[in-house]
C-alpha positions in Angstrom: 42.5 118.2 30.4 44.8 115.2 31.2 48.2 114.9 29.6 49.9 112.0 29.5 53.1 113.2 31.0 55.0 109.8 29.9 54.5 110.8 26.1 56.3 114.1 26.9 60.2 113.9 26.0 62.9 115.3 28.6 63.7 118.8 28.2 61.4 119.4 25.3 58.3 121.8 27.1 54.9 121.6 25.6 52.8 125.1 25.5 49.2 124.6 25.1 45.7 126.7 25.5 43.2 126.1 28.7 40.1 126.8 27.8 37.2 124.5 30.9 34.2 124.6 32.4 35.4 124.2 35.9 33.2 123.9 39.1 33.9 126.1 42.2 32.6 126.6 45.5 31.3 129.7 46.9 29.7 130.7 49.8 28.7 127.0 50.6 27.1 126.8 46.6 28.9 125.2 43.8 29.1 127.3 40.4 30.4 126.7 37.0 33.3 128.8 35.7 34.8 129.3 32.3 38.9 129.1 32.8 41.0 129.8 30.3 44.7 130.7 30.1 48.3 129.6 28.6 50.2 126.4 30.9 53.6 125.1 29.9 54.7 121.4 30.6 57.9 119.8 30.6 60.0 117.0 32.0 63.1 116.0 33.4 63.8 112.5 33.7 60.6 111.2 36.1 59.6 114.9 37.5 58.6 117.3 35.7 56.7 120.8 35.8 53.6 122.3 35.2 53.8 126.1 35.1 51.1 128.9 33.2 48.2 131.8 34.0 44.8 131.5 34.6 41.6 133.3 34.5 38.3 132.7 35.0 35.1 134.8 35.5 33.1 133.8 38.5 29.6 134.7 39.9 29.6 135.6 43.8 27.8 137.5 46.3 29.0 140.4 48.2 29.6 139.5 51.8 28.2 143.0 52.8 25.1 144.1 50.9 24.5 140.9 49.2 24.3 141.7 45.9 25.1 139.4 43.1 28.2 140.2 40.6 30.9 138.8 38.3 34.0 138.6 39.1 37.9 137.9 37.2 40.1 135.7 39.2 43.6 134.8 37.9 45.9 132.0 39.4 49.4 131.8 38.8 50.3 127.6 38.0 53.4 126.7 39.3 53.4 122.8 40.2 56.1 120.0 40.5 55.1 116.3 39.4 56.7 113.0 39.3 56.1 109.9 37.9 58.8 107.9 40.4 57.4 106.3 43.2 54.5 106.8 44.8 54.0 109.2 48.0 54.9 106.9 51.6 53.0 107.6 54.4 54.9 108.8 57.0 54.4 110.8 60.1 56.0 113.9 61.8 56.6 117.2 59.6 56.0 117.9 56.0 58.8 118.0 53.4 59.0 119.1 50.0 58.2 115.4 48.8 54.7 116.6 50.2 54.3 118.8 47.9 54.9 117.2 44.5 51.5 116.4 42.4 51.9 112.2 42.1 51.2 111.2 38.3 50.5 107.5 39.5 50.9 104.2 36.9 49.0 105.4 34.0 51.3 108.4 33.5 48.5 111.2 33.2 48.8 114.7 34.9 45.1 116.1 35.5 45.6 119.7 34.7 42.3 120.4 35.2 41.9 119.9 38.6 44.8 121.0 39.5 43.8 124.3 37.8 40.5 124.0 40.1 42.4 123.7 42.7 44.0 126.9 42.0 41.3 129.4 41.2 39.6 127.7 43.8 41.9 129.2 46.5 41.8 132.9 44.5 38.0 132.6 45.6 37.8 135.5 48.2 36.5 134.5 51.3 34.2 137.7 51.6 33.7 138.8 48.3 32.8 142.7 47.7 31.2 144.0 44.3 32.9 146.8 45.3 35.5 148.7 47.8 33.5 151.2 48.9 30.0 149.0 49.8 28.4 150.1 52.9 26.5 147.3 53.4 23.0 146.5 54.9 21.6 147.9 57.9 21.0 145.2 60.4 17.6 146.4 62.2 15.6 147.0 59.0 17.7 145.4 55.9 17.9 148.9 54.0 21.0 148.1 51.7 22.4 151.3 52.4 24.1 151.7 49.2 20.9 152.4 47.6 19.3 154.4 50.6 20.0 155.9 54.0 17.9 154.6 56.9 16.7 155.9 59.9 18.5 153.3 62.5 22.1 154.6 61.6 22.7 158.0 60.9 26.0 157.5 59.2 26.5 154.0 58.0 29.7 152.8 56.7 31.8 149.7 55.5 
């Protein structure tokens, strides 16, 4: 979804539905994702502000046993944008003007990957189907939610 932020008029918010196929990375494998939420837009003079919720079922693997599952990830949007100029390159620490999503020339805010971008960072980095998963044994592979094995007599997460 782009929005062409120049169109928008100061002070007067836009509320629209976000409903993408989105590609995310996990586990080293990309994977398609269905997004969907509520984002509000508005603008004052050349910033403006792109706030709203996101969801988004995901497939992943559990970093224990292994086992594939579905998960719900939600992302909070809160991102400032300008149309001024254009970021300078300059060295030493990073300010707030670092932080402010660039609309560039043409005037068109890329919500969509800046909603990737989001859920992309609510991707855990060791998924678990569930809290309690004891994992797999490491001598013979036994996932020992399923069964106990013989190597450890009392496995645990």
């Amino acid at each position: 979804m782009r929005v062409n932020v120049r169109e928008l008029g100061t002070g007067a918010p836009i509320e629209a539905s976000f409903d993408e196929r989105l590609t995310l990375e996990t586990d080293g494998q990309v994977v398609d994702a269905r997004a969907h939420g509520e984002i509000w837009i508005e603008r004052t003079g050349l910033d403006g502000r792109l706030r709203g919720r996101i969801e988004a079922e995901v497939p992943l693997t559990c970093s224990r046993c292994l086992a594939r599952f579905t998960s719900r990830l939600a992302a909070e949007l809160d991102e400032e944008f300008t149309t001024g100029p254009g970021p300078r390159v300059h060295g030493g620490e990073l300010g707030p003007q670092d932080f402010v999503q660039w609309v560039g020339p043409e005037g068109e805010l890329d919500v969509s990957e800046i909603v990737r971008q989001h859920l992309q960072m609510a991707v855990p980095m060791a998924p678990l189907h569930r809290p309690d998963c004891r994992g797999l044994c490491p001598v013979c592979g036994a996932n020992w939610n399923e069964r106990a094995c013989p190597h450890i007599s009392s496995p645990g997460p």
